[in-house]
C-alpha positions as CSV (number, residue, x, y, z in Angstrom):
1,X,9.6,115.5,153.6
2,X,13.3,115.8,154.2
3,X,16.5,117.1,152.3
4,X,19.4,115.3,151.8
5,X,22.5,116.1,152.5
6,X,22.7,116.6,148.8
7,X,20.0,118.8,148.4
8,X,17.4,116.0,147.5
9,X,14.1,115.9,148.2
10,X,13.7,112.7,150.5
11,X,10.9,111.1,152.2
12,X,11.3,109.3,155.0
13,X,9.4,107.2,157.9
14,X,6.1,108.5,158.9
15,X,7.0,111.8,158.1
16,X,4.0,114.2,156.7
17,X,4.9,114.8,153.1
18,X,5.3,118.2,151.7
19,X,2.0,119.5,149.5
20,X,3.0,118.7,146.3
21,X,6.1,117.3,146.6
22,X,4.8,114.4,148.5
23,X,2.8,113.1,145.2
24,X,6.5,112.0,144.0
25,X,5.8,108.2,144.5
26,X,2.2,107.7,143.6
27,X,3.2,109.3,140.4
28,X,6.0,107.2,139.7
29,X,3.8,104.5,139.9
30,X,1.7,102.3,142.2
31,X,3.7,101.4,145.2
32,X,4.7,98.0,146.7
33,X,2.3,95.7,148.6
34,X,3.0,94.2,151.7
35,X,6.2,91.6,150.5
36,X,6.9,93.8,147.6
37,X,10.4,95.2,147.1
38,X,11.4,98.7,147.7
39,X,10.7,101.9,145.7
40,X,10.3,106.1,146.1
41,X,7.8,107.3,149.1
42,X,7.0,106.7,152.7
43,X,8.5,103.4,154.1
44,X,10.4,102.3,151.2
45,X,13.3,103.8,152.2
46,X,15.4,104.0,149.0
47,X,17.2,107.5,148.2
48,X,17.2,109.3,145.4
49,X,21.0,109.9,145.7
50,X,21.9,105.6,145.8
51,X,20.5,105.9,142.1
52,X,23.7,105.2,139.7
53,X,22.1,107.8,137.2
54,X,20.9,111.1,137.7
55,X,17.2,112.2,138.3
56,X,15.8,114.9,137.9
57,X,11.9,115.5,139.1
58,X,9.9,119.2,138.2
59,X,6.7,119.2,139.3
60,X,3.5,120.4,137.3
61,X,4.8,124.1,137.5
62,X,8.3,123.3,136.1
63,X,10.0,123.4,139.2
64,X,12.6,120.8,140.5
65,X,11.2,119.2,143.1
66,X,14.1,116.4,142.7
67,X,17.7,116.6,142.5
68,X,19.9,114.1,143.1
69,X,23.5,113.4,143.7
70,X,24.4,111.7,140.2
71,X,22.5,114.9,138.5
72,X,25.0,117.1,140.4
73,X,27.4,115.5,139.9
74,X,26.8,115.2,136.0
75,X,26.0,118.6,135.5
76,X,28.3,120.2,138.1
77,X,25.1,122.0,139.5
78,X,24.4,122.2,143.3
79,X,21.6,120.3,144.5
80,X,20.6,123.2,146.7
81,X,20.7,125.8,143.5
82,X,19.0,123.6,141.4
83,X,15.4,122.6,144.2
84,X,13.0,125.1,143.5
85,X,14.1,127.0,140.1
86,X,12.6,126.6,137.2
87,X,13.7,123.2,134.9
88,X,15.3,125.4,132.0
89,X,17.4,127.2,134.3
90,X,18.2,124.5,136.4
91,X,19.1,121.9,133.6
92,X,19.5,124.0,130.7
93,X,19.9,121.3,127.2
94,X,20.1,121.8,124.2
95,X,20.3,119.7,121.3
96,X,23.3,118.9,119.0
97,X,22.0,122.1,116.7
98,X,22.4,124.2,119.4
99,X,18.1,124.5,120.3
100,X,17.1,124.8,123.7
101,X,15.3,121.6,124.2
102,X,12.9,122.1,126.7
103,X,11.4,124.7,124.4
104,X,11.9,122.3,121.7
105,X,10.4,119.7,123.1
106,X,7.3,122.2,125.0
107,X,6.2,119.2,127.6
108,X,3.9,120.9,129.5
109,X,1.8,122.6,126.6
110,X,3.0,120.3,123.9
111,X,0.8,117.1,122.5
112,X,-1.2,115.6,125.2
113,X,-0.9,112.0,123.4
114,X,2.9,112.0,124.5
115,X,4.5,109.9,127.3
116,X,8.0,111.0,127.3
117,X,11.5,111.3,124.9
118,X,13.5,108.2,124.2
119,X,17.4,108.7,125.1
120,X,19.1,110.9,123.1
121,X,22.4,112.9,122.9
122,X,22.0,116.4,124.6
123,X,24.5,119.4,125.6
124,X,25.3,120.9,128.9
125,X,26.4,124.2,129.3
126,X,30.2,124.3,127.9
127,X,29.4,121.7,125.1
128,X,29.4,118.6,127.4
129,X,27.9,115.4,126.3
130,X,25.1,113.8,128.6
131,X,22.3,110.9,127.9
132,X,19.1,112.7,128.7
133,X,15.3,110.5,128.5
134,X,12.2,111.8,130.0
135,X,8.9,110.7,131.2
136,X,5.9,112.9,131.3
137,X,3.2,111.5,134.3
138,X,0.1,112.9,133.7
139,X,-2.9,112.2,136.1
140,X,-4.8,110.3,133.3
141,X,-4.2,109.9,129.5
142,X,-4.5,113.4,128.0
143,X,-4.3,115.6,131.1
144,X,-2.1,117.8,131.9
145,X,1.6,116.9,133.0
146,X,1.7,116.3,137.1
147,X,5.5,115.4,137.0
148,X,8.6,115.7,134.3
149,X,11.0,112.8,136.0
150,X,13.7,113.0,133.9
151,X,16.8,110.5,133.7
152,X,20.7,111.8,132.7
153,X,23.6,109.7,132.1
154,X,27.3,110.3,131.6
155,X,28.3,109.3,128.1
156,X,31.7,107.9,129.2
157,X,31.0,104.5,128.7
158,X,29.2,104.5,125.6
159,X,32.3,106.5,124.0
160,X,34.5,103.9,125.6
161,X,32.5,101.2,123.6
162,X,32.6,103.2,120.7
163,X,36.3,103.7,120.8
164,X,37.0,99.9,121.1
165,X,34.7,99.6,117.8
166,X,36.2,101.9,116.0
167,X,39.7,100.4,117.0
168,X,38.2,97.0,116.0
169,X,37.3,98.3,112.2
170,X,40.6,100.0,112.3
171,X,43.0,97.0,113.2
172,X,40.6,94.9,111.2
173,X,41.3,97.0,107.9
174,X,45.1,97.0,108.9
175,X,45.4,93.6,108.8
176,X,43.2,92.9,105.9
177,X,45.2,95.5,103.9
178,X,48.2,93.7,103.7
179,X,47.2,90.1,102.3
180,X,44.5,91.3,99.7
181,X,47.1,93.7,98.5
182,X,49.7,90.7,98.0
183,X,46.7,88.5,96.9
184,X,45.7,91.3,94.2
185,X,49.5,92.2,92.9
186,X,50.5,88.4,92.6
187,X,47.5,87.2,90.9
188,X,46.9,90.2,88.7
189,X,51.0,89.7,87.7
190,X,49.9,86.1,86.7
191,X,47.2,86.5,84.4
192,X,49.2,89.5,82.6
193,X,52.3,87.4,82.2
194,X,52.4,84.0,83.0
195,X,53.8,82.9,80.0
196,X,57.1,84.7,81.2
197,X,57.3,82.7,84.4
198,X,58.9,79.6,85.1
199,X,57.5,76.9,87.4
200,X,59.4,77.4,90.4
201,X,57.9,81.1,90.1
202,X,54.7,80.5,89.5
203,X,54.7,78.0,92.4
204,X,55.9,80.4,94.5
205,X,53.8,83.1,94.1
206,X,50.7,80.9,94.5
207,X,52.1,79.4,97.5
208,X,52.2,83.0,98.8
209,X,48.7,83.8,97.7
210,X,47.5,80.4,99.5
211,X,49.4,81.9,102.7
212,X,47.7,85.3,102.8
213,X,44.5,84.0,101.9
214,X,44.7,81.9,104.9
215,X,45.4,84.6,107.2
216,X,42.5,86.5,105.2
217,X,40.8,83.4,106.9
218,X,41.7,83.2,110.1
219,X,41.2,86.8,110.9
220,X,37.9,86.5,109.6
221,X,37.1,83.8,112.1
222,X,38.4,85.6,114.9
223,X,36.1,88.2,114.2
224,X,32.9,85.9,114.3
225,X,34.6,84.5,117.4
226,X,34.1,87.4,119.0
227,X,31.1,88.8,117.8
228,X,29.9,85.5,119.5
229,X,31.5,85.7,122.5
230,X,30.3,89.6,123.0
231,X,26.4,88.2,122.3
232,X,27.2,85.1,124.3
233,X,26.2,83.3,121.1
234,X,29.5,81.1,121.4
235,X,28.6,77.3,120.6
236,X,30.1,74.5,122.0
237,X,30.0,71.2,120.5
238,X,31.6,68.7,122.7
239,X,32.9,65.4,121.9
240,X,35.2,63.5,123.1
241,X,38.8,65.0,123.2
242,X,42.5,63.0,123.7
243,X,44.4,66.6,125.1
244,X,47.4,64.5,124.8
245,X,47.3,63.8,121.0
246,X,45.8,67.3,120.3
247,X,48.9,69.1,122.1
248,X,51.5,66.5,120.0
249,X,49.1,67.3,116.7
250,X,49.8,71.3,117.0
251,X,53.9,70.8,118.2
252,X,54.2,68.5,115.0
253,X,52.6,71.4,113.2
254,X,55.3,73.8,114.6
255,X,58.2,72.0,114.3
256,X,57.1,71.2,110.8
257,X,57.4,75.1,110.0
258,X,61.2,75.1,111.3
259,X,61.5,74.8,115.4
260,X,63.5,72.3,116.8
261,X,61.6,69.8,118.2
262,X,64.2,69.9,121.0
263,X,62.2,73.3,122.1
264,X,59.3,71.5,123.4
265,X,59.0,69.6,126.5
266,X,55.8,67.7,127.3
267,X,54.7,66.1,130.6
268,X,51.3,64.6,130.8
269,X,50.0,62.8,134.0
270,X,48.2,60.0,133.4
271,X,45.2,58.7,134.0
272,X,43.6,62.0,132.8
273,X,39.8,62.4,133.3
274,X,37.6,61.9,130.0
275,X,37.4,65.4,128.6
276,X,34.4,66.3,126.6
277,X,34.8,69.5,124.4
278,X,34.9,71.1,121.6
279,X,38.0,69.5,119.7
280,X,38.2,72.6,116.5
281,X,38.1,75.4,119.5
282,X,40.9,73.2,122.0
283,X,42.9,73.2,119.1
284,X,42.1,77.2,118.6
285,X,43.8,77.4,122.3
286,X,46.6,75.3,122.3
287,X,47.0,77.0,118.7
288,X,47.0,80.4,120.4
289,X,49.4,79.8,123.2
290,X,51.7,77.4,121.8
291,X,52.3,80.0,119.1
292,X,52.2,83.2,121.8
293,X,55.1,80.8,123.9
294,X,57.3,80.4,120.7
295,X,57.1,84.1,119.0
296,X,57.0,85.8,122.2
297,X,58.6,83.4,124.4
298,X,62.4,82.0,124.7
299,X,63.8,78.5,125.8
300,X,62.1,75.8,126.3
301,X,58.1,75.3,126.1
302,X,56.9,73.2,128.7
303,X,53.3,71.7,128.2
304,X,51.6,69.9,131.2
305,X,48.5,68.3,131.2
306,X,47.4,66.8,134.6
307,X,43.9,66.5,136.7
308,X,42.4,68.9,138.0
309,X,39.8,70.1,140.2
310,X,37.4,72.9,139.4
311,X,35.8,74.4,142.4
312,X,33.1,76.1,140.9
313,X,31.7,75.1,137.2
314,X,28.5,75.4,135.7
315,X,26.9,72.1,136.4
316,X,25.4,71.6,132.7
317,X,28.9,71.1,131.3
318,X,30.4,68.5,134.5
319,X,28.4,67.0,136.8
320,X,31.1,64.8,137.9
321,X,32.2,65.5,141.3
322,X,34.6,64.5,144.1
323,X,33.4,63.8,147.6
324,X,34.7,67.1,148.6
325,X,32.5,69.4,145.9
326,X,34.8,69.4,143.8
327,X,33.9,69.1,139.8
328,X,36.8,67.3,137.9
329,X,39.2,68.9,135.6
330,X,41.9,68.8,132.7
331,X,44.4,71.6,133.5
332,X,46.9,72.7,131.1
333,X,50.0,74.4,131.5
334,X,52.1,76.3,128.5
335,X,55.1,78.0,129.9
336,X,58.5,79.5,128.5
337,X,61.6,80.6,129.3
338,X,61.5,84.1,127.7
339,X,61.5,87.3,129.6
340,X,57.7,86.8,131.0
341,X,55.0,89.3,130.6
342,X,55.0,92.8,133.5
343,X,53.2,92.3,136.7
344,X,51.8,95.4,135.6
345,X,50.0,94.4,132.6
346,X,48.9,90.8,133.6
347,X,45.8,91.9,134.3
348,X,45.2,93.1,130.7
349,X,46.3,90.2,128.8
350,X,43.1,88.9,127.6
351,X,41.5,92.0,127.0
352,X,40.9,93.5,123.2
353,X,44.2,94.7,121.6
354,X,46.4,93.6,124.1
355,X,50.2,93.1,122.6
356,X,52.9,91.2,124.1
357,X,55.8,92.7,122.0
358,X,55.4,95.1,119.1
359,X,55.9,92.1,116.3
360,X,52.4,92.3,114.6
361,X,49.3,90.2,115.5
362,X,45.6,91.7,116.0
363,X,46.1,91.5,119.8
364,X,42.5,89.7,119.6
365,X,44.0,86.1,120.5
366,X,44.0,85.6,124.3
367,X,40.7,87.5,124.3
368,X,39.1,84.9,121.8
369,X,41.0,82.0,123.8
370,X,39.5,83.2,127.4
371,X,36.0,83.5,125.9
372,X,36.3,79.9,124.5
373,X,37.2,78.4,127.9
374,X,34.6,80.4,130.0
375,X,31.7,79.0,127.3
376,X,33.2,75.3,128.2
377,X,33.0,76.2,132.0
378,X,36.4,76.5,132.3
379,X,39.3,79.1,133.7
380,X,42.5,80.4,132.7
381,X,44.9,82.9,134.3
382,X,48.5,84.0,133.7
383,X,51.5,84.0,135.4
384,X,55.3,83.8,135.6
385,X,56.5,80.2,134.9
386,X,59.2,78.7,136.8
387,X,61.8,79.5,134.0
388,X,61.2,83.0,134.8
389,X,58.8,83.6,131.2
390,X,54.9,83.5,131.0
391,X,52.9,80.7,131.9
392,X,49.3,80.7,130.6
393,X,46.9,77.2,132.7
394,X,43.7,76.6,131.9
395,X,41.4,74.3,133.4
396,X,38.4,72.5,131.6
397,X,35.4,70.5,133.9
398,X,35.1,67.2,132.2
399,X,32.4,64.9,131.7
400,X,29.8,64.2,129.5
401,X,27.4,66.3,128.2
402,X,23.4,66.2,130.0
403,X,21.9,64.9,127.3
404,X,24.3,61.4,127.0
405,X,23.7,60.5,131.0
């Protein structure tokens, strides 16, 4: 047996393990056969210190016999401090009530019907946060612990995924606030006294109720949107879609609420592929950026619609393909004229929370539009149009589904 550079303990080659310390692999389990993959031990020639998360191995003294380089780093120990001194001392836990584990926990004289400790939250010295899960090998069921290999893990990512929850639940109940409150006062002001209202009032105020219970709606839905896109649960429903009559459906709806129809500028190349999709989330994209183009943007929206080709595309949503490899494609284009979006935060546009300009919105939009396009197959990316604004193009693989070929 060798040591790292680290301070690990390492075997390698044909090299006559240590006493003890040479049991490491056959204790971790039964090695590889002939064509097996790699693992711990003579001739598998993985190290300790390429694991991603630390590891810690005492051996059926309490001693570390194993230290690698994501356990120093995690617990700003030295590899060469911590081979050869007992566990306690050497990874000294405790719990979040401030108990020394390993004498909590007592796995060397403790019950002889236990395996290991599931994951849990545990303390460094100085009150740092680590993920700390054990294994206890024992030589046969009920003996006495050969090896404690023990696995430690930086809690920066889980509190990074706990931070975007909690900023979920708190832009959630932001923008919930504000429509049931309106919903509650107008409606509780019209059963108290509607007999003092006229008409025109009344009409009013439930026009507004209809309004914010729509939004009440829609935010709702976004939510399931991307509950489904996290879990990859995301159906797609695909029929036949005209892109053409589904981008002149949503600027009709637009100009409707007040923009000139002079604003919008469509140009769609014809003959355009058959596109088979799902028509209610299309219409949630063109929805999305036709509405991000007009608040955000300035000018003129240009739409373009045009064939594409898709270079790579998941072959169960488009199987047609040109003689080159290439999958066909509808790409659409949405660009304004407005001051455009910062080279530097292009790359977090369709990420969670992500606002173009500080006039409301959840900031869940272009995340929710991305995932929809990546569960048709498709792309999309962002740039700066030729009018100097934002330009959002995404590119759908056409085709009909398997199961109608």
């Amino acid at each position: 047996m060798t040591v790292g550079a680290s301070g690990s303990a390492i075997t390698r080659g044909p090299v006559r393990p240590e006493p003890g310390a040479g049991a490491l692999a056959a204790d971790l389990g039964p090695g590889p056969g002939p064509d097996q993959g790699a693992g711990f031990g003579p001739g598998f020639g993985i190290d300790p210190d390429d694991l991603p998360d630390g590891l810690v191995v005492a051996d059926e003294t309490g001693r570390v016999i194993c230290f690698n380089a994501a356990a120093a780093r995690i617990t700003a120990v030295a590899a060469a401090d911590a081979l050869g001194s007992p566990l306690e001392r050497a990874l000294p836990l405790e719990d979040l009530e401030g108990r020394r584990w390993w004498a909590l926990t007592d796995p060397y004289g403790g019950l002889l019907t236990r395996f290991g400790q599931p994951e849990r939250n545990l303390l460094l010295p100085g009150g740092r946060e680590v993920l700390v899960s054990a294994r206890y090998v024992r030589a046969h069921p009920q003996g006495p612990v050969r090896r404690l290999v023990i696995s430690i893990r930086g809690t920066e990512a889980r509190r990074r995924t706990e931070r975007s929850h909690a900023e979920l639940i708190a832009t959630v109940a932001h923008e919930l606030r504000s429509p049931l409150t309106s919903v509650k006062g107008f409606t509780a002001t019209l059963l108290a006294k509607w007999e003092r209202f006229t008409d025109d009032q009344k009409r009013l105020m439930l026009e507004t109720v209809d309004a914010d219970a729509n939004r009440v709606t829609r935010l709702i839905a976004e939510l399931l949107d991307i509950s489904r896109i996290d879990s990859g649960r995301l159906e797609v429903r695909r029929q036949p879609v005209d892109i053409g009559t589904a981008v002149g459906r949503h600027i009709q709806s637009i100009t409707a609420s007040g923009q000139s129809p002079d604003r919008f500028l469509v140009r769609i190349q014809q003959p355009l592929p058959d596109l088979w999709a799902d028509p209610d989330k299309i219409d949630q994209i063109l929805g999305n950026l036709l509405e991000n183009a007009v608040r955000h943007g300035a000018g003129t929206v240009t739409i373009e619609v045009a064939p594409a080709q898709v270079k790579h595309v998941d072959h169960g949503h488009a199987e047609h393909t040109h003689a080159d490899g290439g999958a066909k494609g509808t790409a659409v284009t949405v660009s304004d004229e407005g001051p455009g979006i910062p080279e530097e935060s292009m790359a977090r546009v369709f990420t969670r929370f992500w606002r173009g300009s500080k006039r409301g919105g959840t900031g869940l939009g272009l995340y929710i539009v991305k995932g929809i396009v990546e569960a048709h197959g498709g792309t999309i990316t962002v740039g700066r149009g030729p009018g100097g604004g934002a330009q959002f193009r995404f590119i759908l693989p056409v085709g009909a589904p398997a199961y109608l070929k």
